[in-house]
C-alpha positions in Angstrom: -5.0 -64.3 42.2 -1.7 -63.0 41.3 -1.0 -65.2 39.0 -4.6 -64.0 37.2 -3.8 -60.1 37.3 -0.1 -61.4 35.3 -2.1 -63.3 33.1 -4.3 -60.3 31.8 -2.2 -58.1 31.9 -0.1 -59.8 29.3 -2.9 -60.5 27.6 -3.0 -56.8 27.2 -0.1 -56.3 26.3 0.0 -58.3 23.2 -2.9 -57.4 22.2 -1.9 -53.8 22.0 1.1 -54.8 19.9 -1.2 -56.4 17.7 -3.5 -53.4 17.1 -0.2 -51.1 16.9 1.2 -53.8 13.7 -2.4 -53.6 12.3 -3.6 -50.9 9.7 -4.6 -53.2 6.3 -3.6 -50.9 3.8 -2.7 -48.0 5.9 1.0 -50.5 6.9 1.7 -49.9 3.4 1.1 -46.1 3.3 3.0 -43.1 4.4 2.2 -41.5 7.4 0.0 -38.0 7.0 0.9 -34.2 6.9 -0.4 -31.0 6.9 0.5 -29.1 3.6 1.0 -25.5 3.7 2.6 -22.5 2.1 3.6 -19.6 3.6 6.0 -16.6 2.5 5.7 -13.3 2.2 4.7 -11.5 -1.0 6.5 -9.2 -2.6 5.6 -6.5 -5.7 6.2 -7.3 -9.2 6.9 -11.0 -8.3 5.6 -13.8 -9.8 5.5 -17.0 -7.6 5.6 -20.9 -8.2 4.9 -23.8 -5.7 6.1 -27.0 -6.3 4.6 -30.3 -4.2 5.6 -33.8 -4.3 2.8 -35.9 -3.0 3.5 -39.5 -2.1 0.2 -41.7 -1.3 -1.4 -45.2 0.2 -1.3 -47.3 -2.6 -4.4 -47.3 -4.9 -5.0 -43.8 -3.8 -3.8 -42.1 -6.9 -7.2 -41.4 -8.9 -9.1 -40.4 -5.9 -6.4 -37.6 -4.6 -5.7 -36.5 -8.6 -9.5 -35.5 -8.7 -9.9 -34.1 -5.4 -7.1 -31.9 -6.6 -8.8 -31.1 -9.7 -12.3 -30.2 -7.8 -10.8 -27.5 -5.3 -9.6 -25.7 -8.4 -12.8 -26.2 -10.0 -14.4 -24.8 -6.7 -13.2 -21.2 -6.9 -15.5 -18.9 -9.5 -14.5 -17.2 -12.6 -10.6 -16.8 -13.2 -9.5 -17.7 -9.8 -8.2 -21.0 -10.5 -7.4 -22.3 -14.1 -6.6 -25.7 -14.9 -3.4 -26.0 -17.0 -2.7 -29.3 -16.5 -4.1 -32.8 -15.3 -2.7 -35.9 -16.6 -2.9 -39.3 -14.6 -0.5 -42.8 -15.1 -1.1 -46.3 -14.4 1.2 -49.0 -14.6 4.3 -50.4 -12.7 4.2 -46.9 -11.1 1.4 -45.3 -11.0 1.2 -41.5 -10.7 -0.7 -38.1 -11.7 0.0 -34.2 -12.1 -2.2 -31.4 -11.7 -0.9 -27.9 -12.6 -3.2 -24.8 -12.1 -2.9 -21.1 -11.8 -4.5 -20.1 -9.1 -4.7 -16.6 -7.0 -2.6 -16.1 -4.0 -5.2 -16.7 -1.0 -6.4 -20.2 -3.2 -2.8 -22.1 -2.5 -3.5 -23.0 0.4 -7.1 -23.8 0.2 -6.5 -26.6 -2.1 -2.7 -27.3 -0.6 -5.7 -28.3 2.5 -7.3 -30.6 0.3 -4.5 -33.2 0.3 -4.4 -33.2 4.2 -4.6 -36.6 5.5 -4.3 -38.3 2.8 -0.2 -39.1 2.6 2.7 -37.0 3.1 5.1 -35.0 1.5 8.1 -35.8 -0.3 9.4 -32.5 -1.8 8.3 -29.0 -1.3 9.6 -25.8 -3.1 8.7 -22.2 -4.0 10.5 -19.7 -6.3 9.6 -16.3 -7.1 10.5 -14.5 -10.1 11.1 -10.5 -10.3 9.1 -9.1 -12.9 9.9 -5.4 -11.8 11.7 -4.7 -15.1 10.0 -6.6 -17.6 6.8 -4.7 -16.5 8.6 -1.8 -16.0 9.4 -1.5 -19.7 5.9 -2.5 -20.5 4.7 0.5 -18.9 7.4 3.0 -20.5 6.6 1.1 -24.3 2.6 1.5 -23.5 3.6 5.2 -22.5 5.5 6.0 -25.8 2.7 3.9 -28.2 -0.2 6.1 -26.7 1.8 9.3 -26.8 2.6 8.9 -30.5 -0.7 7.5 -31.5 -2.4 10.8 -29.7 -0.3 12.7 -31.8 -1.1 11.0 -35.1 -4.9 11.9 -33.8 -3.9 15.6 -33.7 -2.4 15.7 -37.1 -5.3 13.8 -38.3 -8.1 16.5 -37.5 -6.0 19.0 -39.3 -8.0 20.1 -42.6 -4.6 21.0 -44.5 -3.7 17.3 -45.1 -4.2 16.3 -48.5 -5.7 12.7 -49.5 -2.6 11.4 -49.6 -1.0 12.1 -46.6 -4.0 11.7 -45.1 -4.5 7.9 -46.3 -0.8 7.6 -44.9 -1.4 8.8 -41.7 -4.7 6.7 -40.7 -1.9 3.4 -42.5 0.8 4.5 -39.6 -2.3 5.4 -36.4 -3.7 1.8 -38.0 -0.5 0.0 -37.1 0.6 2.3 -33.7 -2.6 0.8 -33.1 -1.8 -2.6 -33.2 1.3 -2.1 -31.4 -0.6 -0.9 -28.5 -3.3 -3.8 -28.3 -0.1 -6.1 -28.4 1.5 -4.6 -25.8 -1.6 -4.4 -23.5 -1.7 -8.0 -24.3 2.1 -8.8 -22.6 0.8 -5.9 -19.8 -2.1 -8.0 -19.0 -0.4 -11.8 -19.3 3.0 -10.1 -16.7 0.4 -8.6 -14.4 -1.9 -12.0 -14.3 2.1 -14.0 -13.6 2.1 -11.6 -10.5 -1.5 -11.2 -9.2 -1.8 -15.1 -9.5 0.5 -17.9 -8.5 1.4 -21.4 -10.3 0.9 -24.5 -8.3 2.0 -27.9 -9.5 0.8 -30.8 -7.2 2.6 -33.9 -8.5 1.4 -37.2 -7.1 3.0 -40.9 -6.9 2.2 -43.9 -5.1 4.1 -45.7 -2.4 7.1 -47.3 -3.0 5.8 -50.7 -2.1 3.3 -50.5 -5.1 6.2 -50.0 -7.5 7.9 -53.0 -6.2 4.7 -55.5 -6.0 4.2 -53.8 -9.9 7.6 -54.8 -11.4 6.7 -58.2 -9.6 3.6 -58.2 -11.2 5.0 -57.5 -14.5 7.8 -59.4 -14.2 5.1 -62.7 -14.0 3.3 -61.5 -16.8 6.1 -61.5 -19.1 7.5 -64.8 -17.9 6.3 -67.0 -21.3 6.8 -64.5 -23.3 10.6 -63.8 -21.9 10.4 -68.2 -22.2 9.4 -68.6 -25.8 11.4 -66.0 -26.6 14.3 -67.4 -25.3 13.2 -71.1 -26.8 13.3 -69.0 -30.5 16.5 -68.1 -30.0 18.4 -71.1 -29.3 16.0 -72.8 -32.1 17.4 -69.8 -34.4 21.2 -70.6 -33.1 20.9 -74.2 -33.1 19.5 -73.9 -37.2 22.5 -71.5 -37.6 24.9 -73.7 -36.8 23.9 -76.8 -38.1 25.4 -75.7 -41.8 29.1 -75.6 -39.8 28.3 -78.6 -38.4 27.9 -80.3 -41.8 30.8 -78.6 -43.3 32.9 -79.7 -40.7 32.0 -83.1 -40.8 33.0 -83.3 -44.4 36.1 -81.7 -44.0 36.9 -84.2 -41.3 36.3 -87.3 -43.3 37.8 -85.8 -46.6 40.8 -85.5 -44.0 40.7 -88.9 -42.3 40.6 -90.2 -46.2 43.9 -88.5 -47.4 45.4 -89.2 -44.1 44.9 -92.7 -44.5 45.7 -92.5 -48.7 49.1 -91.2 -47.4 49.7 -93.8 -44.9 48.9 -97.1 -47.2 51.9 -95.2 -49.7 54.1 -95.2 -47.1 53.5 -98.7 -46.3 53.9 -100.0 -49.5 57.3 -98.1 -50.4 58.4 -99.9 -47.2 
């Protein structure tokens, strides 16, 4: 009976192992992780987040566009694609870069748990106190002159031509200003949103069984390649060959000329 109760229990035992080596394609993939950002924000700063994603192998396509739909999922400007470009290959790989508001990082950061881990992870904010700063005070000085160019305008004392001069200079002030509510609006979207680049690749093992792969597929044409060559230098040197031959003979024939003279003086 004691003998039995051994028995199963190292059955058990090695069956466990077994089940613990198992996992198909999920041996060959790196283990999960929950992907997160947090940091405090701070005014006037614009932020970008940086991910390395490494996943199972042949997962590439399938992470890339549920990247690309939890953008997709947040309405009007809160997430904008900038980028999305996907590789195949010896190593396979993809990028998705959006611009996304702050409270959205996260939600699609969530999207890639479970399905690899992460490699690298980074986060760098850039002070935009003084760029806007000077925004402001040009905006400031623009709209002050241009209100004075109003006031002189609705003066009845200008004559035609300093009048057609006037509405030239409030024309251009004018254009100054929509610029420079343009690089108002573009620094105050770099701070009230946040740049996310989600960069993906597979695991290592596919890059190896790839080159592998590729190396085999290249084999005849590595081989007749090779055959050309030493066709090309064997045709190359036959011309050598020849001349070397003759030179040899001519040689042997003088050599032998010289020695019969000899022979005879003798």
């Amino acid at each position: 009976m004691m003998q039995r109760w051994m028995l199963v229990l190292a059955l058990a035992a090695l069956l466990g192992g077994c089940s613990g080596q198992r996992g198909g394609p999920g041996n060959d993939a790196p283990g999960v992780a929950d992907v997160s950002v947090d940091h405090k924000r701070a005014p006037r700063v614009a932020y970008e987040h940086a991910v390395d994603f490494e996943v199972p192998v042949g997962h590439t396509r399938q992470v890339y566009e549920t990247v690309q739909k939890s953008c997709a999922a947040f309405s009007g400007q809160g997430c904008t694609l900038l980028e999305a470009s996907i590789r195949a290959g010896t190593e396979p790989g993809a990028t998705v870069r959006m611009r996304i508001v702050p409270e959205g990082v996260n939600q699609v950061l969530k999207s890639l748990d479970g399905r690899g881990k992460v490699v690298t992870q980074s986060s760098i904010g850039k002070d935009l106190a003084e760029p806007i700063q000077d925004a402001e005070r040009k905006m400031g000085m623009l709209t002050a002159y241009r209100d004075q160019l109003q006031t002189l305008a609705r003066q009845r004392a200008l004559d035609p031509e300093a009048l057609i001069k006037l509405h030239r200079e409030l024309a251009e002030v004018q254009s100054e200003i929509d610029n420079a509510a343009t690089a108002q609006a573009q620094l105050r979207r770099q701070v009230d949103t946040e740049l996310l680049t989600v960069a993906m690749h597979e695991h290592a093992r596919a890059g190896q069984a790839g080159k592998v792969s590729k190396a085999l597929d290249d084999f005849g044409g590595d081989l007749l390649q090779g055959v050309a060559a030493l066709i090309t230098f064997v045709a190359s040197t036959i011309p050598f060959i020849l001349a070397g031959t003759v030179l040899y003979l001519v040689w042997r024939r003088v050599r032998r000329g010289r020695r019969s003279a000899a022979a005879g003086k003798r």
